[in-house]
C-alpha positions as CSV (number, residue, x, y, z in Angstrom):
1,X,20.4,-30.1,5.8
2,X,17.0,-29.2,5.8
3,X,17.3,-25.6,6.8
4,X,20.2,-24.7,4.2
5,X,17.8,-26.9,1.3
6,X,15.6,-24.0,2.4
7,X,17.1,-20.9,1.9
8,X,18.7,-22.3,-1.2
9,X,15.1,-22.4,-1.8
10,X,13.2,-19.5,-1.6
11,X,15.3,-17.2,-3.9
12,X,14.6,-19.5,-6.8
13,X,11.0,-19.6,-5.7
14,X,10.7,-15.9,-5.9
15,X,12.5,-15.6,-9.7
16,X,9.6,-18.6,-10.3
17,X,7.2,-16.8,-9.2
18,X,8.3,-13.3,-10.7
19,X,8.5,-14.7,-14.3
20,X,4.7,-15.5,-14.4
21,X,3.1,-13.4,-11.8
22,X,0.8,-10.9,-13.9
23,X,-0.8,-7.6,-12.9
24,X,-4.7,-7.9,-12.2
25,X,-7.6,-5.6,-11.0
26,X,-8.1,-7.3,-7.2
27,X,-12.1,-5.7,-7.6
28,X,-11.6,-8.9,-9.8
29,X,-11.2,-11.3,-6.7
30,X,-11.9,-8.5,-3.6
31,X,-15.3,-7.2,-4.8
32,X,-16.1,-5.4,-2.1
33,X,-12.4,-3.6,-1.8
34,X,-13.0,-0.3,-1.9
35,X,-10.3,1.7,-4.8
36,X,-9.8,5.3,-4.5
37,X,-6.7,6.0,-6.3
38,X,-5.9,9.5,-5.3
39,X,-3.7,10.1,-8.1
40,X,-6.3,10.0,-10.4
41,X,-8.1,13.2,-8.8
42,X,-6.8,17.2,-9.2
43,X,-8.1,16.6,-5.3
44,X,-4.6,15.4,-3.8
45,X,-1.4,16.8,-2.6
46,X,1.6,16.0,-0.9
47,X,1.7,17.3,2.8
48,X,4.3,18.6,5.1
49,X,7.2,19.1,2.4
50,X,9.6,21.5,3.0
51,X,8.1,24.1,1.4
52,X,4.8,23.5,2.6
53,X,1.7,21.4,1.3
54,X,2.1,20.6,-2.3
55,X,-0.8,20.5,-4.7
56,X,-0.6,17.9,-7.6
57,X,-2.2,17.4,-10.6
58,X,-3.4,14.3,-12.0
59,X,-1.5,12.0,-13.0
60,X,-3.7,9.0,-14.0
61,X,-5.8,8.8,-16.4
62,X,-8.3,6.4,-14.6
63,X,-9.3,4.8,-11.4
64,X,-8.9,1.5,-12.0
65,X,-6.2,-0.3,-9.9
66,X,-3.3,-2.8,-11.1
67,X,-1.3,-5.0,-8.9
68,X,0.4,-8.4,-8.9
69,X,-1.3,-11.7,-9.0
70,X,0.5,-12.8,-5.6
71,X,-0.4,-9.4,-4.1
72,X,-4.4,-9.6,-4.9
73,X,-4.3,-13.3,-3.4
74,X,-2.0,-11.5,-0.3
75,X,-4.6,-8.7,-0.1
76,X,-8.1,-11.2,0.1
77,X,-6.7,-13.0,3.1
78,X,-6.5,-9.4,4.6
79,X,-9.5,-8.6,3.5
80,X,-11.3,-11.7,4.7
81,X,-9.3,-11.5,7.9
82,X,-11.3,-7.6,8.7
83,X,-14.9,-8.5,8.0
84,X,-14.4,-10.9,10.8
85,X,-12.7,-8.2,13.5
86,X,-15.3,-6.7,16.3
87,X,-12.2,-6.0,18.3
88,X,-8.7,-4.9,18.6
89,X,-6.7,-3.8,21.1
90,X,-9.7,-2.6,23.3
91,X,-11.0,-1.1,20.2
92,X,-14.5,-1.9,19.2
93,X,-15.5,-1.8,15.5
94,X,-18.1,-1.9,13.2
95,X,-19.2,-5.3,11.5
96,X,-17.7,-5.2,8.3
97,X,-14.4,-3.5,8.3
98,X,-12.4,-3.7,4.8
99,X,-9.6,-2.4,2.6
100,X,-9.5,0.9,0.5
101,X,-6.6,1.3,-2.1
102,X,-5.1,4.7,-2.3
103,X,-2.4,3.5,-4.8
104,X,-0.8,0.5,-6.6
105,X,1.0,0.0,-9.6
106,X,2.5,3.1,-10.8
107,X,3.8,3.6,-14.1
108,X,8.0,4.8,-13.8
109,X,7.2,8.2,-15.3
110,X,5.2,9.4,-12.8
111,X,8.2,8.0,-10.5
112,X,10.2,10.8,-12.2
113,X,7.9,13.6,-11.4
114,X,7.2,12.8,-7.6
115,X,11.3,12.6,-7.5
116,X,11.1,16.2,-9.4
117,X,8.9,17.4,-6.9
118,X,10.2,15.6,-3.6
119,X,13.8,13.9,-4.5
120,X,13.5,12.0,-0.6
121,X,14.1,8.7,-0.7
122,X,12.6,8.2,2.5
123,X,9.4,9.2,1.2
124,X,9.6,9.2,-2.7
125,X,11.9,6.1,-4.3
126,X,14.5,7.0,-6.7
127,X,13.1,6.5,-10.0
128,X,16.5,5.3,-11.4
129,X,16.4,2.4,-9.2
130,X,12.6,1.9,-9.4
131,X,9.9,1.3,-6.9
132,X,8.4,-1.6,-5.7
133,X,5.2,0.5,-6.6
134,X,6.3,0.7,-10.3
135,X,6.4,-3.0,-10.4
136,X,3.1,-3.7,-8.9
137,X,3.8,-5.2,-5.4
138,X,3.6,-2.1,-3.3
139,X,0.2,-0.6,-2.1
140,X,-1.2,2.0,-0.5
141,X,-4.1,1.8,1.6
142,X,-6.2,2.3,5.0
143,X,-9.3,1.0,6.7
144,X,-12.8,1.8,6.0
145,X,-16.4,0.7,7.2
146,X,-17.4,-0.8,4.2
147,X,-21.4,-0.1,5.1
148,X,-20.8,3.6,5.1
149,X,-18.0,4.4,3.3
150,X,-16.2,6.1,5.9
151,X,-12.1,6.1,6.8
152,X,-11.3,4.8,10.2
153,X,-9.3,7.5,11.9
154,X,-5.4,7.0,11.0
155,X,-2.2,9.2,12.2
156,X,-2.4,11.1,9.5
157,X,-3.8,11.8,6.0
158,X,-2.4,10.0,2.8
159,X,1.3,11.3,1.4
160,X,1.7,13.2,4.7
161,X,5.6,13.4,5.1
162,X,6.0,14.1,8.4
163,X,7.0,12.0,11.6
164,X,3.7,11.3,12.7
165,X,3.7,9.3,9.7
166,X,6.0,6.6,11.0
167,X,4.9,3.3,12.7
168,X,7.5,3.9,15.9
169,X,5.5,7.3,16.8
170,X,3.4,6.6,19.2
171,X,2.2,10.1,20.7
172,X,-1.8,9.2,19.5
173,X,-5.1,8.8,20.7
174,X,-5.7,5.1,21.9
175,X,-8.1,4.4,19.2
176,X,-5.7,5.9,16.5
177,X,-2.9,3.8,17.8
178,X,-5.6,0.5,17.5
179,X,-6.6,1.4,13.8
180,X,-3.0,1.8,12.8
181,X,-1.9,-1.3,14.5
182,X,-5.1,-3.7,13.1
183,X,-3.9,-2.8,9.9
184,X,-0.5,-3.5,10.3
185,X,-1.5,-7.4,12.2
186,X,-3.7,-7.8,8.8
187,X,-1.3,-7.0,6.4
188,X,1.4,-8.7,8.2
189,X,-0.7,-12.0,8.8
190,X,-1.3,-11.6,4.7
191,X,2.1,-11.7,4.1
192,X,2.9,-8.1,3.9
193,X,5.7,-6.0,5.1
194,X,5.0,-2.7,6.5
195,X,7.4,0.3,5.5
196,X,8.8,1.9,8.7
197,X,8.6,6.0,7.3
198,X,4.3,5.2,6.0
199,X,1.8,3.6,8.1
200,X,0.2,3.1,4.3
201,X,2.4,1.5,3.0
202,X,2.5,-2.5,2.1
203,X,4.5,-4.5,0.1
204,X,5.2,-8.1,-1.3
205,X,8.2,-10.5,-0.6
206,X,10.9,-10.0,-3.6
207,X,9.5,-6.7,-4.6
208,X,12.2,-5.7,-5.7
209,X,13.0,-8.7,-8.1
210,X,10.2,-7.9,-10.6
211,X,10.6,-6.3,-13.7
212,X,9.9,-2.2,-13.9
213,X,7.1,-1.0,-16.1
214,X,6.2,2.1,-17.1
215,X,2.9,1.9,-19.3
216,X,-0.4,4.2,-18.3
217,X,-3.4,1.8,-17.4
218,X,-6.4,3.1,-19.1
C-alpha cells in the first residue's frame, strides 16, 4: 500500500512544485559559483558539425544566469559537496573545487536558431517540443578551481558534438575520466540527471512538466 500511495505521489508533487517554482539568479544563494554563459560572447561556436566548426554570434544580451528555484537549491548541495573533495578516483585536487555555469535558462527563440543551424535532436532539442533548458531546469556546466579560475580538464570543449562527448566513451586519460566522473557523482548526489550524448549537461526531475518561456533576461 505504501509503495503504490507513493508513486501516486510524486507526479502530483511535481505539478505542486511546477506551479510555484520561480526562476532565480543561483549567484543569489551560490556566491562563489562561477557564471560564464558562453552565449553571451561573439567568442563561442559549435564544434564538430557536419560541416565543420560553427561560429555563432551572440545571442544574449547579458551574463547573468536564470534557473529554477528547485535547481539553485539542487545546484548548492553540489556545490557544497566540491569544496569538500581532495580526492576522487585516485585523483588529487585542489582545495576548493566549484561549479561554472556555461548555460541555463534559454529563451525558445534562440531554441529556433540552434535548430536552424544544427536540426539534431541528439544534440540541439526540437524547439517545437521545447527544451528542458527553455524552461529553466537544464544546465550547462564544468569544474573549476575556484582560487584560480581555471577549468579542470574535461573530454572535450563546450557544444562539442562529437562522440567523445558522451559519458559511455571511455578512451581518456585517467585524470580526464576522474574529472568527468566527480562531476557526474555531484550532480547525481544533488539530484541531477546526467544526459547520455553531453557530459555538460544536467537537469531536474519533471523538466519537462514546466511551462516554456521565451522572454530575453536583461
Amino acid at each position: 500500500m505504501k509503495k503504490l500511495f507513493l508513486i501516486i505521489l510524486l507526479p502530483i508533487v511535481a505539478f505542486c512544485q511546477s506551479a510555484v517554482d520561480e526562476l532565480v539568479n543561483p549567484k543569489d544563494l551560490i556566491p562563489d559559483i562561477v557564471i560564464d554563459l558562453r552565449y553571451s560572447t561573439k567568442d563561442h561556436k559549435f564544434l564538430n558539425l557536419p560541416q565543420g566548426d560553427m561560429p555563432l554570434p551572440k545571442f544574449y544580451a547579458t551574463n547573468e544566469c536564470l534557473i529554477l528555484s528547485s535547481a539553485a537549491v539542487r545546484l548548492k548541495t553540489a556545490q557544497d559537496s566540491l569544496r569538500k573533495i581532495r580526492t576522487h578516483n585516485s585523483q588529487s585536487y585542489p582545495q576548493g573545487i566549484g561549479i561554472k555555469i556555461w548555460d541555463g535558462y534559454r529563451p525558445r527563440a534562440v531554441q529556433w536558431l540552434f535548430w536552424e543551424i544544427f536540426p539534431n535532436s541528439t544534440y540541439i532539442a526540437d524547439p517545437s517540443s521545447g527544451s528542458k533548458h527553455n524552461r529553466g531546469g537544464a544546465i550547462d556546466l564544468t569544474l573549476v578551481d575556484l582560487a584560480t579560475g581555471q577549468e579542470l580538464p574535461m573530454p572535450t570543449l563546450f557544444d562539442d558534438f562529437s562522440d567523445q562527448a558522451s559519458h559511455s566513451y571511455t578512451n581518456l586519460p585517467p585524470d580526464i575520466l576522474a574529472n568527468r566522473t566527480l562531476l557526474k557523482t555531484v550532480m547525481n548526489y544533488a539530484g541531477f540527471s546526467e544526459y547520455e550524448a553531453e557530459w555538460w549537461h544536467y537537469e531536474i526531475p519533471y523538466a519537462s512538466s514546466y511551462p516554456l518561456l521565451d522572454f530575453q533576461v536583461k
